[in-house]
C-alpha positions in Angstrom: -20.0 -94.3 20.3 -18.7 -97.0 17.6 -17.3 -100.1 18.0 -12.9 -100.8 18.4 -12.1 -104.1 16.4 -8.7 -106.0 15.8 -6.1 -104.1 13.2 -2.3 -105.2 12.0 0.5 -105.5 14.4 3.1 -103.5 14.3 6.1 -104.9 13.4 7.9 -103.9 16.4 6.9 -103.8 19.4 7.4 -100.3 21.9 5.9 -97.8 23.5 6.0 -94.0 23.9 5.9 -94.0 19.9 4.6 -90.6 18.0 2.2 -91.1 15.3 -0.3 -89.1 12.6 -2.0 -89.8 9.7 -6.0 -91.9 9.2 -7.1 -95.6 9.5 -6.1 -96.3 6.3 -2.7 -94.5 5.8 -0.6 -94.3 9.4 2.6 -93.3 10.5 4.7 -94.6 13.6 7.6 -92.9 14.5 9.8 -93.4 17.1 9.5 -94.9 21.2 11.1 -97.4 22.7 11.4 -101.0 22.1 11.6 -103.7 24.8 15.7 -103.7 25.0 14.5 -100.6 26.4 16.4 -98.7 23.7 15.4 -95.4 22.1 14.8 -96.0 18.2 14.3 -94.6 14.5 11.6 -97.1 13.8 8.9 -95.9 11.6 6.2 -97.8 10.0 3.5 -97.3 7.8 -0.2 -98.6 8.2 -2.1 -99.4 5.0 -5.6 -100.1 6.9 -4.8 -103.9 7.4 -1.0 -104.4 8.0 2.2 -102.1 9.0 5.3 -102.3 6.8 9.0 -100.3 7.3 8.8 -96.8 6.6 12.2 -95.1 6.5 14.3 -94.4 9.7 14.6 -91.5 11.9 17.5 -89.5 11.8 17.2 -89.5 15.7 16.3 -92.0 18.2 13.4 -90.5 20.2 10.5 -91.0 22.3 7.8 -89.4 23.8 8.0 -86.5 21.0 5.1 -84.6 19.3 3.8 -85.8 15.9 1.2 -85.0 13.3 0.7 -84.4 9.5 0.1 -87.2 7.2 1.5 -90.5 6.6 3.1 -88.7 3.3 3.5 -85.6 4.8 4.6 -86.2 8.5 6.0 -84.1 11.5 7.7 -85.0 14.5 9.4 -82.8 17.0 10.9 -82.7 20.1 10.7 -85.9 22.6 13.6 -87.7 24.7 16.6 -89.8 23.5 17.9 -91.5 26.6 20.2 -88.3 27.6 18.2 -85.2 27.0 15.2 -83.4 25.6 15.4 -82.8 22.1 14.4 -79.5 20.1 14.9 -80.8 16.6 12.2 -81.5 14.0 12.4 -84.5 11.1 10.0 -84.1 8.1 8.6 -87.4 6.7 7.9 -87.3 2.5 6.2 -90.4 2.6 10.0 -92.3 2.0 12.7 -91.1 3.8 13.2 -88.3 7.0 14.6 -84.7 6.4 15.7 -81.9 9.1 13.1 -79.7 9.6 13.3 -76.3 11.8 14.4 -76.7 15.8 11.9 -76.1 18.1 12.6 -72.6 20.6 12.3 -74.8 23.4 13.4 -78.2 23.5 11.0 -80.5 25.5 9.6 -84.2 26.0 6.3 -85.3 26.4 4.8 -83.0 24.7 1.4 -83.0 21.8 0.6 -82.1 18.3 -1.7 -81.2 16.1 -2.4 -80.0 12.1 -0.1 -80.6 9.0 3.6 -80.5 8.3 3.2 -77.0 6.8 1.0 -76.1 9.4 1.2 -77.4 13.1 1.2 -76.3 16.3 2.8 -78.4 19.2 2.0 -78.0 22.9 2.9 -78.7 27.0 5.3 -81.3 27.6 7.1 -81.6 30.8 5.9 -78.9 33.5 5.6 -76.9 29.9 2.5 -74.7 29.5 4.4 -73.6 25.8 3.1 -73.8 22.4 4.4 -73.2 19.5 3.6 -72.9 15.8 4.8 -74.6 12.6 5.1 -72.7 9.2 6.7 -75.6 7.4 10.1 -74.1 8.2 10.6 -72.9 11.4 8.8 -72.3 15.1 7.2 -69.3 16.1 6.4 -68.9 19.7 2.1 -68.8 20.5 -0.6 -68.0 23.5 -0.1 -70.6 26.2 -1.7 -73.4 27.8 -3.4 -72.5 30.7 -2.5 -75.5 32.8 1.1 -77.0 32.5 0.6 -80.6 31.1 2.4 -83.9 29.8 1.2 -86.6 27.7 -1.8 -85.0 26.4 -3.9 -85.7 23.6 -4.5 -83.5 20.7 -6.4 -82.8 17.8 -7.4 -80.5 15.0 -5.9 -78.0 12.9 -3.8 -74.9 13.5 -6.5 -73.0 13.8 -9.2 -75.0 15.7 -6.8 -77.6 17.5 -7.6 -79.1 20.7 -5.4 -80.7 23.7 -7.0 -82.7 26.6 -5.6 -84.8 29.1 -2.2 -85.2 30.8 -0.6 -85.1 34.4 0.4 -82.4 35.6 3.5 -81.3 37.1 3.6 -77.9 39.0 0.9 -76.5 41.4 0.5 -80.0 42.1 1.1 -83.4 40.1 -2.4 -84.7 38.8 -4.1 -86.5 36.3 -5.9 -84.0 34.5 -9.4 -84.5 32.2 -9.4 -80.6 31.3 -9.7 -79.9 27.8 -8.3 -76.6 26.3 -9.4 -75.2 22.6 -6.9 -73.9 20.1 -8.4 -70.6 17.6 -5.1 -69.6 16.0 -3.7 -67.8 18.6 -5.0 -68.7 22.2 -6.6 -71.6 24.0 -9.7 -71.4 26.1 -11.5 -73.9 28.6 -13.0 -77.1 26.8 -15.0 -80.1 28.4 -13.4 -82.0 31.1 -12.9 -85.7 29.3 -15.3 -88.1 31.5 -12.1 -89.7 32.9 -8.6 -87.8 33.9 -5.5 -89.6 32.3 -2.2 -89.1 30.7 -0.7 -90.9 27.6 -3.0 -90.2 26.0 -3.9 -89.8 22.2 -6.4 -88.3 20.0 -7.5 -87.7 16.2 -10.5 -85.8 14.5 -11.4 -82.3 14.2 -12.2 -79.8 16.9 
């Protein structure tokens, strides 16, 4: 196991913020700041310091994200009122519409590139769904409903672990589940059951 050490602020300060990218080229996107407000913020992480990105079209938090810091996807989430099925691409300046979601949901996780991403669970949400760059297609399941997982991978190795869950019984959960394309299958438990949580690397 390596080593954490001190990196850049960001230059505003919230949580339940959506993010993708590597150490050395990040993308923030989203949450909420300390008003508590809902907001567009999105910065970009050079490997030492974050600087403005441009805006979200929509205020959101909690919402899926994944891609690139030049090529970034985020989907879904909450903005204060209700769940929210839209999509914004990033191009590594500005934020574009991409294709809504078939089922609008908060808390939910993501995983692969913006032209292909899968994003799962979310709020008593076992759904996944897959991203072609355009538009959602509807995928296998998640065997156990979950909210703020983790996630990892590619579209066609992808992983989810963690969360809470909501029905059959509200628990943190350290199950893991493995994406192959089309259906997910049992993982290893985590060593210690929490939601909010976030991941990075391959399967």
């Amino acid at each position: 196991t390596g080593a954490w050490s001190a990196g850049g602020n960001l230059g505003t300060a919230r949580s339940y913020l959506a993010g993708c990218g590597t150490q050395s080229a990040g993308l923030s996107m989203g949450g909420q700041d300390l008003s508590p407000a809902y907001v567009t913020t999105t910065e970009e992480y050079n490997g030492t310091a974050w600087s403005a990105g441009g805006a979200l079209a929509t205020a959101r938090g909690v919402a899926g994200g994944c891609g690139t810091q030049t090529a970034g996807l985020t989907m879904g989430g909450y903005d204060g009122s209700v769940d929210l099925a839209s999509t914004e691409e990033y191009d590594g300046t500005s934020w574009s519409a991409g294709g809504n979601l078939n089922n609008a949901r908060r808390e939910l996780s993501a995983l692969g590139t913006q032209t292909a991403a899968v994003c799962q669970g979310g709020y008593d949400s076992v759904l996944a769904e897959e991203y072609d760059g355009s538009s959602w297609s509807n995928t296998g399941s998640l065997s156990t409903n979950r909210y703020g997982s983790g996630a990892a991978g590619i579209q066609t190795a992808g992983l989810c672990f963690g969360g809470k869950r909501v029905s059959g019984g509200s628990a943190e959960l350290a199950s893991t589940e493995e994406y192959d394309g089309s259906s997910w299958s049992a993982g290893g438990d985590m060593s210690t059951a929490r939601h909010y949580v976030w991941g990075a690397g391959t399967q």
